[in-house]
N, C-alpha and C positions, 0 to 999 in steps of 0.2 A: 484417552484422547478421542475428539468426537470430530465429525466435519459437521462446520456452521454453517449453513449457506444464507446470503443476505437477499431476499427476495423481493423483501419491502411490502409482500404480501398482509402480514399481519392488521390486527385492529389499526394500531398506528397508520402506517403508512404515512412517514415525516420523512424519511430516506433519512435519519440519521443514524450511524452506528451504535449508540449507547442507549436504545433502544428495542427491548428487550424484544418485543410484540414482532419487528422486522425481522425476526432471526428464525431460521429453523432447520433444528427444533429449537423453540422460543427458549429466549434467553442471549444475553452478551456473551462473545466468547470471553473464554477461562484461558489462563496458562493451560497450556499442550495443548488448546484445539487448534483446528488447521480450518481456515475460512476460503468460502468462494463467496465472490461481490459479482452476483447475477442480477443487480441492478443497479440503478445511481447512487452511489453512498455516500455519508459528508461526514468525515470525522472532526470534530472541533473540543474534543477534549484528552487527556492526558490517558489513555490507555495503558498504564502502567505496572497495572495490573496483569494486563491483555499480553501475555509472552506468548505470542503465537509461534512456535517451534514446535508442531507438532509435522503435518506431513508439509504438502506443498500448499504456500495459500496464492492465491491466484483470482485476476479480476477476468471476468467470462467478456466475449467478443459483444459491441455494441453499450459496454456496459464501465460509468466513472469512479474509480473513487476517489475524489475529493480530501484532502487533508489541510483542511482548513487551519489558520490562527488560531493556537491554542490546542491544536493535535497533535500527538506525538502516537504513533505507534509502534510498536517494539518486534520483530518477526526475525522469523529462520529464510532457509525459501519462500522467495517469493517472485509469481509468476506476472508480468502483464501480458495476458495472451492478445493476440492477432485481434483488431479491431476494440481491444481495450484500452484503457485510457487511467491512468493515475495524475489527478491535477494537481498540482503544488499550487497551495493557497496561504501559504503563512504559515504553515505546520509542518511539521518532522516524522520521515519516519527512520526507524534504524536497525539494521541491517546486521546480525553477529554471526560468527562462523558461520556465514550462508553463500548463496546466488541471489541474485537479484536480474530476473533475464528481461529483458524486450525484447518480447514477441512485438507487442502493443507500444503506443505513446508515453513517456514521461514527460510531462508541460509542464512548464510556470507561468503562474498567471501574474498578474503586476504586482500583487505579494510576495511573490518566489516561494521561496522555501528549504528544507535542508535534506537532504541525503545522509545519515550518519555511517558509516560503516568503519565493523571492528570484526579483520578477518574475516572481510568478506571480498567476493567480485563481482562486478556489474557487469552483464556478457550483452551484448547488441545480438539479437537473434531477428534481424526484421523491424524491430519498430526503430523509432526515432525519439530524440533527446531534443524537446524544443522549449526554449525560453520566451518570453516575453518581453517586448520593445524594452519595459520599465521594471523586469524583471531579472533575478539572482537565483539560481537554483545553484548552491552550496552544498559540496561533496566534504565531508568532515572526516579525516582518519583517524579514529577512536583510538586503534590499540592494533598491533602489528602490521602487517602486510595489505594491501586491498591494489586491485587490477582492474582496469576496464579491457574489455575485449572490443572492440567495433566490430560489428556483422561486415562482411567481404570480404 
């Protein structure tokens, strides 16, 4: 198990995630790594591969990531800390025996997007859950039990 951090530093610098040169140390996360998104990232492909169940993965303050149309990605915990932002753009992510906490924002943009969870719970820890005039951010229960908590 490795930590990926997205820095966007690399030769690239596209801010996309399946973008090897953005990563470091360089390279897309693998099954069991645990990601930090320390800069704007845009997923728009099927990360299917990408079982991130390794530690906590978590978007750093000031900093999006985007899951675009056509994104899907698959995690354990996962964090949006204080002044992060995870954009729902058309894309999936999903959620298994984990957390999934706000600190930070979840939006939907006028794409919406889907929240999958399977035995997992959404805890409100400070951030906010906000849609889109023209926007669906979809909560899916995969497979047993799943909780939201509201912060207060």
């Amino acid at each position: 198990m490795a930590l990926k951090t997205f820095d966007n530093a690399g030769g690239a610098g596209d801010g996309m995630w399946d973008t090897a040169a953005n990563w470091d140390p360089e390279g897309v996360p693998v099954n069991g790594d645990y990601v930090s998104i320390e800069a704007d990232c845009t997923c728009d492909t099927d990360e299917s591969a990408q079982v991130l169940n390794g530690g906590v993965n978590q978007i750093t303050s000031g900093n999006t990531l985007t899951i675009a149309a056509g994104g899907t990605i698959y995690s354990g915990n996962f964090s949006i800390l204080a002044g992060g932002e995870m954009a729902m753009d058309g894309g999936t992510i999903r959620i298994t025996s984990a957390n999934l906490r706000l600190y930070g924002n979840l939006t939907g943009t006028a794409n919406g997007g889907t929240v999958e969870c399977s035995a997992a719970t959404i805890i409100g820890n400070g951030g906010t859950l906000t849609g889109n005039v023209a926007s669906r951010i979809q909560f899916t229960r995969i497979a047993d039990t799943n909780r939201f908590y509201p912060s207060g």
